[in-house]
N, C-alpha and C positions, 0 to 999 in steps of 0.2 A: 183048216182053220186059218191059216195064215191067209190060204191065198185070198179068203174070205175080206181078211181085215186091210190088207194092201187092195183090193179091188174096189175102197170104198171113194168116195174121191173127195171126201175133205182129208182126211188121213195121208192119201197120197201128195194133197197141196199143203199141207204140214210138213210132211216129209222133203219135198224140193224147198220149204220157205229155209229150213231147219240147214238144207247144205249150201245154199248159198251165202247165207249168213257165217258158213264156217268160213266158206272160199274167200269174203270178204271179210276178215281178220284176218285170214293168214295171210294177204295182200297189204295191210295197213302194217301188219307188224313187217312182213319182208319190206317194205320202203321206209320205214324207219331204221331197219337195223343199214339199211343202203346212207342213209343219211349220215347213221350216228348219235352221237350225245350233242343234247341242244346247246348253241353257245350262252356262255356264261355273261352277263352286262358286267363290263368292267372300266372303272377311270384309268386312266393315264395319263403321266410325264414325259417330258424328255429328256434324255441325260443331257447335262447342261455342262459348260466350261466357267469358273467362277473363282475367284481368291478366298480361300480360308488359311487363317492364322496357323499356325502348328499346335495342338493341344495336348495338356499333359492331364491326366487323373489322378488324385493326392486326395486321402481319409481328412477328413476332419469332422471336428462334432458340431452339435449348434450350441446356441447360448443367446438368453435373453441379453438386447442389445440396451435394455435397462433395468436394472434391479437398486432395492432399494431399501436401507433399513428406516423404516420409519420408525422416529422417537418423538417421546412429548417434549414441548416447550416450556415446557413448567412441572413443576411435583407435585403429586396426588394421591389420591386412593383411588385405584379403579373400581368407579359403582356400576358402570357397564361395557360391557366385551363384545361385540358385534360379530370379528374375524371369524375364521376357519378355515385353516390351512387346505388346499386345492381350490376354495372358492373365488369365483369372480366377481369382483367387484366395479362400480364405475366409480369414475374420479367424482369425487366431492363424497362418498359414502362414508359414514361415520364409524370410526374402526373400535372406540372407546372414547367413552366418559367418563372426567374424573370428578370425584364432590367438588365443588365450588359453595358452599355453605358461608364459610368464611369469607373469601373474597365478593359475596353477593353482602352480607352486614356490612362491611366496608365502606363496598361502593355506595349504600344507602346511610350512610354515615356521612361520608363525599358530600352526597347531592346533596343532604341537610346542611352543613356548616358553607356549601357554596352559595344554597340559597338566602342563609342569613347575611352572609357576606357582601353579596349582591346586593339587599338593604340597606346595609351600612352604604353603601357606595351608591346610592342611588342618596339619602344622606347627606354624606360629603360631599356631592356635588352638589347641593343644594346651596351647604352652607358657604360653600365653595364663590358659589354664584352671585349670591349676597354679600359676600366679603370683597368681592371683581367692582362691585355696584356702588356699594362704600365707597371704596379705596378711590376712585374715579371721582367720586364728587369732597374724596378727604377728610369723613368724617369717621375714619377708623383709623388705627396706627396700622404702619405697614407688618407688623410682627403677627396681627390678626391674620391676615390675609396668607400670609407666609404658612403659618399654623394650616389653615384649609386647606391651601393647597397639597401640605403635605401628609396631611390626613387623607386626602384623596388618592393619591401616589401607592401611600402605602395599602390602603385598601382594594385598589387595583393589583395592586402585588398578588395581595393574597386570594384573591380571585381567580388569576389565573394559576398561582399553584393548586389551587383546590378542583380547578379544572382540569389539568395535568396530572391528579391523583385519580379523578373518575375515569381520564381515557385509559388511566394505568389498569385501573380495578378492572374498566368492562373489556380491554385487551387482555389479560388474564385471563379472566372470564371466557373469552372466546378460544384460549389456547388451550381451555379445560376439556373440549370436543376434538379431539383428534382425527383427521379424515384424511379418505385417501389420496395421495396428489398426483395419483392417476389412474385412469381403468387397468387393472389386472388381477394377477392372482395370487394368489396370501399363498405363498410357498411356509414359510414358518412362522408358529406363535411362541412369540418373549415374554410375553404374562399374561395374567388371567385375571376374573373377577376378584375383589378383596386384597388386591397385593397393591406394597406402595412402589408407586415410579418413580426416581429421582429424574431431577431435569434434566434431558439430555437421555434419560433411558428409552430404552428400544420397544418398540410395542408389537411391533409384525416386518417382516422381511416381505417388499411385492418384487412381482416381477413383471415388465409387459412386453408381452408375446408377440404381438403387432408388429413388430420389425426384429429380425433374427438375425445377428453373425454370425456367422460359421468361421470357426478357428482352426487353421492349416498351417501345419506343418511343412513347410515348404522348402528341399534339399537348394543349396546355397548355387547350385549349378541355372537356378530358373530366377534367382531374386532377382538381376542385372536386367533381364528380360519380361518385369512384370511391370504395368505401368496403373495408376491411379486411375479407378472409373475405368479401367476396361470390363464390358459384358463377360461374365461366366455363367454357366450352370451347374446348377444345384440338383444331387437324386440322391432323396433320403428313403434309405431303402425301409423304415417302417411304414413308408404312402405308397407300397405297391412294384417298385419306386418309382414314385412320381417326380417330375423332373421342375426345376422352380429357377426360375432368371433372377441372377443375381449383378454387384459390382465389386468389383474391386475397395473396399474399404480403408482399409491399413495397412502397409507395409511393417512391420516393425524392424526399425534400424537395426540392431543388438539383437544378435544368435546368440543358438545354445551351443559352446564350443565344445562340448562333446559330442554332437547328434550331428553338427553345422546345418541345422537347420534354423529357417525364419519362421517366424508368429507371420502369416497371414489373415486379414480377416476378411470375408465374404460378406456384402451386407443384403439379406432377402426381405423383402417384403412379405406380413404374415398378417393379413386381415383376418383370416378365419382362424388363428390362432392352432392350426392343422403342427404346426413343427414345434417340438418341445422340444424344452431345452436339455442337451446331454446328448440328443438324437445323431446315430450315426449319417452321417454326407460323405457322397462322392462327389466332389467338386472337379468340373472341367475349367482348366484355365489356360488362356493364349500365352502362349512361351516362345514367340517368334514372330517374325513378319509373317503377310499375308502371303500365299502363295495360288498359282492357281494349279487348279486337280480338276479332275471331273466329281460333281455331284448330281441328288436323287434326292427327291424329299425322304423327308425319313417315314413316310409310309411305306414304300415303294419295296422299302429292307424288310423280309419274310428271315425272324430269326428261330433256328432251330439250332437248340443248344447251342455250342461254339461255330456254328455254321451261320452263311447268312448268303441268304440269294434273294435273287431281282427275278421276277419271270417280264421275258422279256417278247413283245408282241410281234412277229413276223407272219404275213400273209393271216390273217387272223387268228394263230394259233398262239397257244403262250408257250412259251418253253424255261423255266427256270435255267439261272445263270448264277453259280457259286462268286461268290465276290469277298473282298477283306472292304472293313469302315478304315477309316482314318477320322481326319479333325471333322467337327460340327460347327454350324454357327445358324443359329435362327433353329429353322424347320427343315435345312438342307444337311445332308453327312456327305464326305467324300468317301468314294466307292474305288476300289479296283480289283480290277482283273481283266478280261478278256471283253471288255467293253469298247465302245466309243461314241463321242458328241452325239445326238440327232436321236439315239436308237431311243425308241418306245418302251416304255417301264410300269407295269401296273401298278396303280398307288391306292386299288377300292377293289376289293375282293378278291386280291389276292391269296387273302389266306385259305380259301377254299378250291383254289386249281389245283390241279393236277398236271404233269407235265404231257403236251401235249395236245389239250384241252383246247375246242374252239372257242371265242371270247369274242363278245358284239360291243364295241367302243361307244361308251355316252360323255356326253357331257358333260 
């Protein structure tokens, strides 16, 4: 039976297709394993020679760089409440309304005795006019004339005090709308609907988030050494921590002479309103002249836990290089260890080599 079924000859060219096809895999894989693992595409730097400042790391928190209690200009009854503490608001938004019932009979009270007034003295200068006309040709005594004119005077008077009472009423009137006098956020509410405000009372506490100081405590050893508008960075470790450019904002003269530390403040830029205020910072600041070191962009730094290596590109292979940071500035960290200028440093997928590993250099 067998020899039957190998004697047939499609069976038998089945047979030879079926071992060639083996011999030709075990050929493609033997010169693959001759090869190896394919290189990896990887960017690179160069270890560079360059000045960075000496830097120190100091906790500090953030803090809006304006808060603000807002109160009314006038006393009321609040007939509307707007707020709500976390809400965002934009500048001119109206935070409460108080009745103005009163101050609106007033004002129309005003307009009424200005406009009669206004009569009169349209009037007076009438008679005024006639009395100018006489007097000229001498057929009235001067005491007439006298009379007009000061009829006119006084009626002018009162015109414009009656003027000066409506700009008062509708200025009233307008400080009865209390709004916001800037975009932010109602951190706390000081009253509510139905409660009366005295002039000068508080309505809502804002705060705006758009620009952020960070508040450092700074040991009395670094204050000599810290200068106005020098660059720092900012990593507030609840963004991941995400690292944010900052300047030198404040000095404060007067330490704490217990602690002997300084009030520094950091001033950060916060359009997206991302850092709240309270938020812990780690702030890097320049505490020295510039010096120079060798640096790497700070891609290039593969950190694994308290360790920190550079794989470093020779003849196409990578080979990781244990290294210590020192100061930062920009996008570059200084590096050392067993380094030097010129040597090749992956800064684009490094994080997936291996030591050892071939790597094909792009652009």
């Amino acid at each position: 039976m067998i020899k039957s079924i190998f004697g047939h000859p499609f069976l038998i060219l089945l047979a030879c297709c079926a071992l060639l096809g083996n011999l030709l895999v075990l050929q493609i894989d033997s010169s693959q394993a001759q090869k190896g693992p394919p290189a990896t595409p990887v960017k690179v730097a160069e270890i560079i020679t360059m000045e960075i400042a000496p830097q120190v790391q100091l906790i500090g928190t953030a803090q809006p760089k304006l808060i603000s209690v807002v109160a009314a200009a006038i006393d009321g009854l609040v007939e509307e409440f707007n707020a709500t503490e976390g809400e965002f608001l934009e500048k001119g938004a109206i935070l409460a309304r108080l009745d103005e019932r009163t101050l609106q009979i007033e004002l129309k009270a005003a307009r009424a005795s200005e406009a009669e007034a206004q009569a009169q003295l349209r009037r007076a200068r009438a008679d005024l006019k006639r009395s100018t006309e006489l007097l000229a040709s001498k057929t009235i005594a001067d005491k007439k004339y006298t009379d007009d004119l000061a009829e006119v005077q006084s009626v002018e008077a009162r015109v414009l005090r009656l003027q000066a009472m409506i700009e008062h009423n509708e200025d009233a009137i307008a400080k009865k709308i209390i709004r916001a006098p800037f975009a932010g956020f109602v951190v706390k509410e000081h009253t509510q609907l139905g409660e009366w405000v005295d002039k000068g009372g508080a309505i809502v506490t804002m705060a705006d988030l758009s620009s952020i100081e960070v508040e450092v405590d700074a040991p009395e050893r670094y204050v000599p050494r810290l200068v106005l508008g020098v660059d720092s960075r900012v990593r507030v470790d609840a963004l991941n921590p995400e690292e944010f450019p900052g300047k030198i904002a404040a000095i404060i003269p007067v330490g704490d002479s217990a602690s002997r530390s300084f009030l520094v403040k950091i001033s950060v830029d916060n359009p997206d309103n991302r850092i709240r205020g309270g938020m812990l910072c780690r702030v890097s600041l320049a505490v020295g002249k510039p010096e120079s070191v060798l640096a790497v962009p700070k891609d290039a730094v593969v950190n694994l836990g308290q360790q920190h290596l550079l794989y470093v590109v020779r003849d196409g292979v990578a080979q990781p290089l244990q290294v210590q940071l020192g100061s930062a500035s920009d996008s570059m960290v200084e590096v050392k260890g067993k380094i030097e200028a010129g040597m090749q440093v992956v800064t684009r997928g490094n994080e997936r080599l291996r030591p050892g590993q071939p790597v094909q250099i792009i652009e």
